[in-house]
VEXSEFI-668683 format. One record per residue (C-alpha): residue in one letter; z, x, y. Coordinates in steps of 0.02 Angstrom, whole numbers, padded with zeros to 5 digits, always signed. Example, Ala and Ser with C-alpha at 12.3 -4.5 7.8 and 13.67 -1.06 7.14 Angstrom:
REM VEXSEFI-668683
A+00390+00615-00225
S+00357+00684-00053
REM end
This chain:
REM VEXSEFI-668683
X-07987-09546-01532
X-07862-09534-01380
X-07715-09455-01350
X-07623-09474-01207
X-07453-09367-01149
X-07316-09465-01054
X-07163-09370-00982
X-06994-09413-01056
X-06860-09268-01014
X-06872-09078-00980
X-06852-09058-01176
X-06978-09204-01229
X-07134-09297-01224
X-07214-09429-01279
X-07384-09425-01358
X-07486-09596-01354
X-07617-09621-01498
X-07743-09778-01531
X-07650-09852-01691
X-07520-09818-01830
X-07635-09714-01943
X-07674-09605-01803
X-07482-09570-01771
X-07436-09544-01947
X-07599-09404-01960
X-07522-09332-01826
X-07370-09323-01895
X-07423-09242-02049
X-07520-09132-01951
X-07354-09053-01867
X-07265-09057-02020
X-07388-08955-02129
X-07421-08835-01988
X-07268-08830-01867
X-07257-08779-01696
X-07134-08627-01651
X-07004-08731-01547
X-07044-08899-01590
X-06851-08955-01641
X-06886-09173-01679
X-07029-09272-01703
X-06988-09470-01704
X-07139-09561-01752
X-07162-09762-01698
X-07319-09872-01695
X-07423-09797-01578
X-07320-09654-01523
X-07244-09487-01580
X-07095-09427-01478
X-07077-09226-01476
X-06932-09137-01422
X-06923-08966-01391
X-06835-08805-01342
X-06901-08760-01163
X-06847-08561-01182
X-06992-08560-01341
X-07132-08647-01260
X-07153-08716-01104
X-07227-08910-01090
X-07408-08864-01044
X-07444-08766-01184
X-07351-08867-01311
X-07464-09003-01220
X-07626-08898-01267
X-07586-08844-01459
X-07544-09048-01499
X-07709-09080-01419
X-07805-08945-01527
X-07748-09051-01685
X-07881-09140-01790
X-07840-09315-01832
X-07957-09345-01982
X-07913-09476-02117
X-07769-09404-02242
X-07728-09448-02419
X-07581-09577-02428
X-07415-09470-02508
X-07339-09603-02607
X-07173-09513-02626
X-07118-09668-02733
X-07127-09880-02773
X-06988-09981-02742
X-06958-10150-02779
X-06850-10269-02651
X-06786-10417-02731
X-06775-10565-02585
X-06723-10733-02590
X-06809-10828-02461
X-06701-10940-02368
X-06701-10857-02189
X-06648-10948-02055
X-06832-10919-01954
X-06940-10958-02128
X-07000-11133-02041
X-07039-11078-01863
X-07140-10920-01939
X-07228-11046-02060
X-07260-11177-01879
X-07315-11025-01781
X-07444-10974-01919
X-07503-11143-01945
X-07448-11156-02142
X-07303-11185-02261
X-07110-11095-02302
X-07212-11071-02465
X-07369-10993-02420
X-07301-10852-02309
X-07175-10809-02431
X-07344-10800-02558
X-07417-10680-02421
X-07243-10604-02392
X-07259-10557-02589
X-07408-10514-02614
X-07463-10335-02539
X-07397-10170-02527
X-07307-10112-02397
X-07294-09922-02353
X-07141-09841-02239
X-07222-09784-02071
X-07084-09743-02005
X-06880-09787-01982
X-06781-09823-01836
X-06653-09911-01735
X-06527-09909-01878
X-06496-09767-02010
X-06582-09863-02164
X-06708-09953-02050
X-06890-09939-02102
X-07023-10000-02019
X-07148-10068-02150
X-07330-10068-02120
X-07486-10160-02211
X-07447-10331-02309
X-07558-10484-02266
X-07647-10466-02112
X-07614-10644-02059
X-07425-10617-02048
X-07413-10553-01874
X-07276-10643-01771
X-07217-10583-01620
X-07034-10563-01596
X-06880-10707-01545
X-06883-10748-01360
X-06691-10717-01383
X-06624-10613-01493
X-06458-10654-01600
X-06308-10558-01560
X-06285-10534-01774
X-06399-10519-01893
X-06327-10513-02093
X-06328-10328-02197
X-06502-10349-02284
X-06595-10470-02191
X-06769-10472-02233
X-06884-10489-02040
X-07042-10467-01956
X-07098-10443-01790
X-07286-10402-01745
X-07375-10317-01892
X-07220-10242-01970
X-07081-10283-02092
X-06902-10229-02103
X-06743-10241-02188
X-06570-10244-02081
X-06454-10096-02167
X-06306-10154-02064
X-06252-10318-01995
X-06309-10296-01805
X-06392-10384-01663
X-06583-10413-01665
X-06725-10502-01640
X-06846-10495-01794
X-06888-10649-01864
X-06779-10682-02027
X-06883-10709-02181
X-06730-10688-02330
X-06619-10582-02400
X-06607-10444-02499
X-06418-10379-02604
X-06546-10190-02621
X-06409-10077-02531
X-06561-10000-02388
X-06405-09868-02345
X-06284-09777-02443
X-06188-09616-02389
X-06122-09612-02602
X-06319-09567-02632
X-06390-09391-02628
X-06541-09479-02506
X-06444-09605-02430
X-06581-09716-02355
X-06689-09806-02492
X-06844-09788-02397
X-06908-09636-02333
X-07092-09622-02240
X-07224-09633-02378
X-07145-09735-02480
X-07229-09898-02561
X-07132-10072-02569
X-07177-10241-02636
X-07046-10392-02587
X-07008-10475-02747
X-06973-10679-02731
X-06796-10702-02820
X-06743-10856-02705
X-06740-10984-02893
X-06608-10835-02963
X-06421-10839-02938
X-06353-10716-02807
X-06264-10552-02861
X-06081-10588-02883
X-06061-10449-02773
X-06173-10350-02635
X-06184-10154-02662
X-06126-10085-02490
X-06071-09910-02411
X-05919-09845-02452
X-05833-09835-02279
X-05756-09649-02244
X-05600-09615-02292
X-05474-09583-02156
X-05391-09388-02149
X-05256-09371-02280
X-05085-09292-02272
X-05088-09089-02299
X-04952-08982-02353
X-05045-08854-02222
X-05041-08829-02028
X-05098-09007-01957
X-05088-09115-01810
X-05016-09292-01808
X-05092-09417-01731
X-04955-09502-01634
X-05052-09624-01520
X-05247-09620-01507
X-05268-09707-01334
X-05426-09832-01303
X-05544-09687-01397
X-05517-09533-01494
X-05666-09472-01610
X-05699-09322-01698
X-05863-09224-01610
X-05952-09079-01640
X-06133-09023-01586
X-06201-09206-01683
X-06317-09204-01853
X-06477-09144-01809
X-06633-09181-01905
X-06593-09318-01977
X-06739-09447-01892
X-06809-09481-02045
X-06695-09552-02101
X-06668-09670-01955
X-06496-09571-01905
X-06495-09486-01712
X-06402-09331-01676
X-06245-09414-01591
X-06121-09272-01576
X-06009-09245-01385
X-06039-09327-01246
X-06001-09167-01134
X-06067-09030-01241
X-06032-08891-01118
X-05840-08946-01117
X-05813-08969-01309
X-05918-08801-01321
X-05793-08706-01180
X-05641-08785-01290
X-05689-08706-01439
X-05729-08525-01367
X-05537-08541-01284
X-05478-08552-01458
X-05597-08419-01528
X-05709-08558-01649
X-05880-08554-01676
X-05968-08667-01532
X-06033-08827-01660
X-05838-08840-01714
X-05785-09023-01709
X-05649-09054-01584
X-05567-09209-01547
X-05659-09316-01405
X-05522-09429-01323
X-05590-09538-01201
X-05465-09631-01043
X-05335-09506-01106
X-05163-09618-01186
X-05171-09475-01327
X-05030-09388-01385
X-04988-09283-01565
X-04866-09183-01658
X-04888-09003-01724
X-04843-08976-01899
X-04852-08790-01906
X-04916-08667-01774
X-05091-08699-01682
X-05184-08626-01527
X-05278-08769-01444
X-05358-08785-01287
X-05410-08947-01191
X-05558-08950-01064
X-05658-09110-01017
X-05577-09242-00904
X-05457-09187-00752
X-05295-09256-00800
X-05105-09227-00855
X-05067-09133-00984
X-04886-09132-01041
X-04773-09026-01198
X-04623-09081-01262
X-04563-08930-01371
X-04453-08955-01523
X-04304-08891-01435
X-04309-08998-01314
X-04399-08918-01153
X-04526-09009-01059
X-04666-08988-00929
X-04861-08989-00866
X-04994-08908-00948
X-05151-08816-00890
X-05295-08830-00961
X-05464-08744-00967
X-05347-08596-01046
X-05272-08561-01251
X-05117-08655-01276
X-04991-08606-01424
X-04895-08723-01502
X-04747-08729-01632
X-04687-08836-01771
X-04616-08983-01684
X-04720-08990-01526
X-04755-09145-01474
X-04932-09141-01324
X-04965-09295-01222
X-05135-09310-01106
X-05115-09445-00985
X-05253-09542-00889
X-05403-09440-00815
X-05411-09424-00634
X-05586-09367-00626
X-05713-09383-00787
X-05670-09489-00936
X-05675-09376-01083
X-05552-09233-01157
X-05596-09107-01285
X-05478-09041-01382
X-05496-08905-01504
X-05381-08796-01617
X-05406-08644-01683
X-05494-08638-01871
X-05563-08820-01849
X-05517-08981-01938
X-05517-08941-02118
X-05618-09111-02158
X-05795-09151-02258
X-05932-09183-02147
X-06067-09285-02183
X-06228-09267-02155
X-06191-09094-02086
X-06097-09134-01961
X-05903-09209-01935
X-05976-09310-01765
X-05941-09503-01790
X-06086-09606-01713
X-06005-09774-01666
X-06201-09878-01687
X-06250-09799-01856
X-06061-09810-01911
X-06078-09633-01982
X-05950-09486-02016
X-05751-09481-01993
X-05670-09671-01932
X-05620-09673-01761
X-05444-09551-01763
X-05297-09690-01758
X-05098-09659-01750
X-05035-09605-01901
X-05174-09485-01944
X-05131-09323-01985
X-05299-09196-01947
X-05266-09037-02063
X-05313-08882-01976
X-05417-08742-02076
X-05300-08592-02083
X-05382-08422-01994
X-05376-08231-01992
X-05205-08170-01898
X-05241-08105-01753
X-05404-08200-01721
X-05472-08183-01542
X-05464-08321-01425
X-05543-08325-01251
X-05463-08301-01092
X-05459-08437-00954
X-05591-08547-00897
X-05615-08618-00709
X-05651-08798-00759
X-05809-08899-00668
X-05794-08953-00506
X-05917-09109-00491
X-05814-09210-00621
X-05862-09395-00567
X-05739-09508-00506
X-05735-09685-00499
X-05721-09697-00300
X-05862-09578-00272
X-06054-09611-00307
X-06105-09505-00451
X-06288-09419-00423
X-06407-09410-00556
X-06569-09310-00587
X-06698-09401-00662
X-06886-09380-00733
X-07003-09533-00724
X-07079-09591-00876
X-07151-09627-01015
X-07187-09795-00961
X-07151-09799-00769
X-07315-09879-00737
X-07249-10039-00843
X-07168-10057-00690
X-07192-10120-00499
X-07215-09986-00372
X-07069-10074-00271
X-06968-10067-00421
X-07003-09871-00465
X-06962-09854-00285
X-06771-09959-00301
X-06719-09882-00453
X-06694-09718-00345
X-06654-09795-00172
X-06507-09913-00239
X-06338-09880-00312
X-06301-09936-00484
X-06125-09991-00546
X-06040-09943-00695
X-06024-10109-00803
X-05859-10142-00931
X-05999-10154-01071
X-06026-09960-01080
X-05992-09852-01197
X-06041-09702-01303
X-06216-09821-01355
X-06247-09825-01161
X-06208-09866-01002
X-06227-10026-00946
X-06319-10044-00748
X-06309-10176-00629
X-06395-10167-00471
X-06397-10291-00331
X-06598-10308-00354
X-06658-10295-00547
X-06821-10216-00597
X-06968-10296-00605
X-07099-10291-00722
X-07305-10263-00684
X-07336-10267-00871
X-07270-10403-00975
X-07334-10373-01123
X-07254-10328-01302
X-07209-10120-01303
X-07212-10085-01486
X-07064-09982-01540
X-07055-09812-01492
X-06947-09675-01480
X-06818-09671-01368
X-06724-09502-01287
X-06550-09457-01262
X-06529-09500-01066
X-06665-09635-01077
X-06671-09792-00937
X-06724-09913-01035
X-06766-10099-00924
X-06733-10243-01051
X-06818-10422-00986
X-06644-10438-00868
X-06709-10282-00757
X-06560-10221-00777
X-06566-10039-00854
X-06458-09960-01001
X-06451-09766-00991
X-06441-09712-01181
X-06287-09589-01232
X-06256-09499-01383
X-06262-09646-01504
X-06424-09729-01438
X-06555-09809-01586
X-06712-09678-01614
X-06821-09801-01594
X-06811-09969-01463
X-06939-10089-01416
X-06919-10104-01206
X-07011-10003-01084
X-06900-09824-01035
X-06924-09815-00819
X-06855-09641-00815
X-06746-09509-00923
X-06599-09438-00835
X-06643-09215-00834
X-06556-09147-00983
X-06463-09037-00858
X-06351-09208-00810
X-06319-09253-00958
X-06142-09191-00958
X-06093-09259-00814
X-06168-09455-00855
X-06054-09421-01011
X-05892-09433-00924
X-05938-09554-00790
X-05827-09683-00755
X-05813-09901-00785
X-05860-09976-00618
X-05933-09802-00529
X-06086-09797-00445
X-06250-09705-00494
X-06359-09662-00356
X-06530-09574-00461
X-06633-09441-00418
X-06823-09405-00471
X-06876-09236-00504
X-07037-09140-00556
X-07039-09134-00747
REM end
């Protein structure tokens, strides 16, 4: 038995172990004994990723006490058996049949015919990685991968099967279908398969298809209140409801999500006197504007940028921010475009008085979970306080905001799998500047550089997980740094991790900056 540490951020590592059942000991290991600061554990095929809280133990000797563990052969915990009903008519059915030298027929027979058991879920809330079934049916992934893949799409790729919970892009190979809902918020649990689990696929391609497909009720948008509320009057490119993001939810496939620039929406929310995980509103490339119904103290931090009030009787002028703002029935605030950063926090005293879900009120725009993006019309009803309630005085706001003229620094520790790459490519990622493509967003950001990176290992990196602040080099050498809403788990080699003490400020970079990175000592 090996196990191998790779660096991934100040806050995480990586630990590398022989095979799956090695992993998944592990695993169980940690979660029958924990380890005092130990905060996440994302299991993959060969990995487990462990993030931590650097003020309870330090990397070195949360390095040592993984090490100590024993590894010996555990009992299976079938937590349940489930059933998937497919019909087999996938679009990739032939080519997997060609590439294992047999018939549509006969893998669907070998498709059918084992257990499966969940080793662990990923890249989509819902999405479980399946592991055992017929030996033989080992296919490697699509050279390209489509751009959308249907709501229960039944795939492999390598040793593991899968079912698609969402329509998104991907590259598993597409065996069937399945109408078995694999994620639904209306459930106590809401992904069907949870690590332990056994499934057997279930051949139902001769029966007729369900008249209709069980699905996820979408979230219901905020409803009028008689109360103190604020009306959405126009929501810009982006407005989203935020707060510190849904921890603890990897297995279940769901990441934390939650701000983009945590120390701003947590400096909005002392201003008004709120707890620090209160959701504010996260308007991104300003455009925003809203009507008071009632009285409110807000406060807006964030993004540099104008800030007007129209009052009800008429008067008009600037705002600052970074300071408690009261308003009055009638008062109409506009934010116009940011000169420096991209995203606004708003808060208001007493917090949105909406359900959360999952614990949290953040809305992750990849997993498609919590409140819909805020749109005109809404009206957000504010949770009534305590007169008198304290709110903070006056904030100096940051003054390293990025801009979109300047070259935006970054800090950045190398690994886990830096040595996938060339040393003259290690070397460019830090010694050229990167733009800021159209294609980012709260997912990631997008990189082009003038020289992409190139690859010294070329082989297949089974899925892993994957950081908040991970550069991760897909076969274009062109790296994505993961934001909030990245997938747990992804399947390209991560160069670097930018420090968790940037994170902020890659948060409210802007479209077509440039992003000169930094290594650092981890």
């Amino acid at each position: 038995m090996t196990m191998r540490f790779l660096p991934v951020n100040l806050n995480a590592l990586l630990v590398e172990l022989d095979d799956l059942p090695q992993t998944l000991a592990l695993l169980a290991s940690l979660r029958a004994e924990p380890i005092a600061g130990i905060e996440e554990l994302v299991p993959a095929a060969r990995t487990l990723l462990v993030s931590f809280r650097p003020a309870a133990i330090a990397a070195d000797e949360l390095r040592r006490r993984i090490g100590q563990r024993r590894l010996d052969a555990r009992e299976t915990r079938v937590d349940k058996r489930i059933e998937i009903p497919v019909r087999y008519d996938g679009e990739d059915l032939a080519e997997v049949a060609a590439l294992l030298g047999t018939t549509p027929e006969d893998v669907v027979r070998r498709h059918t015919g084992s257990d499966y058991t969940v080793a662990f879920t990923g890249f989509a809330p819902g999405f479980a990685y399946l592991s055992g079934g017929d030996p033989s049916l080992d296919v490697p992934r699509r050279q390209v991968p489509r751009t959308r893949i249907p709501a229960g799409a039944v795939g492999l790729a390598g040793r593991f099967s899968g079912v698609y919970p969402q329509a998104s892009p991907g590259g598993w190979q597409i065996l069937g279908i399945t109408d078995a809902p694999m994620w639904d918020l209306s459930r106590a649990q809401p992904a069907l398969l949870q690590p332990g689990d056994t499934v057997r696929f279930v051949d139902v391609t001769a029966q007729p298809r369900a008249a209709t497909v069980a699905v996820a009720a979408a979230p219901a948008r905020p409803v009028a209140s008689k109360g103190n509320a604020l009306e959405v009057r126009a929501a810009g490119l982006q407005t989203l409801l935020q707060d510190r993001g849904r921890h603890g939810q990897a297995g279940q496939g769901v990441s934390a999500s939650g701000a983009m620039d945590q120390r701003s929406l947590q400096a909005a929310n002392r201003l008004v006197g709120n707890a620090s995980d209160a959701a504010c509103l996260e308007i991104a490339y300003g455009g925003f504007q809203l009507a008071c119904h009632g009285d409110a103290v807000i406060a807006i931090t964030g993004a540099e940028g104008p800030v007007t009030l129209t009052r009800a009787d008429g008067g008009s002028g600037p705002l600052p921010r970074w300071q408690p703002i009261a308003l009055a029935d009638g008062d109409v605030l506009a934010l116009g475009e940011p000169r420096a950063g991209i995203r606004c926090y708003l808060a208001v005293r007493g917090g949105f008085d909406l359900v959360p879900v999952l614990g949290s009120l953040s809305t992750d725009t990849l997993a498609r979970i919590g409140p819909p993006a805020v749109a005109a019309g809404d009206r957000l009803p504010v949770r009534a306080v305590a007169a008198g309630a304290l709110v903070g005085a006056p904030e100096a706001p940051p003054a390293d905001l990025p801009k979109v003229q300047e070259e935006v620094v970054l800090d950045i520790v190398l690994g886990p799998r830096t040595d996938w790459f060339t040393p003259d490519a290690v070397a460019l990622l830090c010694s050229q500047s990167w733009a800021v493509t159209p294609q980012s967003n709260r997912v990631g950001i997008r990189l082009a550089g003038e020289v992409p990176l190139a690859r010294a290992n070329h082989a297949e990196l089974p899925s892993e997980g994957t950081a908040y602040g991970a550069l991760q080099v897909p076969p274009s050498g062109q790296p994505v740094l993961f934001l909030a809403d990245h997938p747990l788990t992804g399947g390209y080699p991560v160069i670097a991790c930018v420090a968790t003490h940037h994170l902020d400020r890659a948060g409210q970079i802007p479209v077509n900056a440039r992003i000169r990175f930094n290594p650092i000592a981890s």
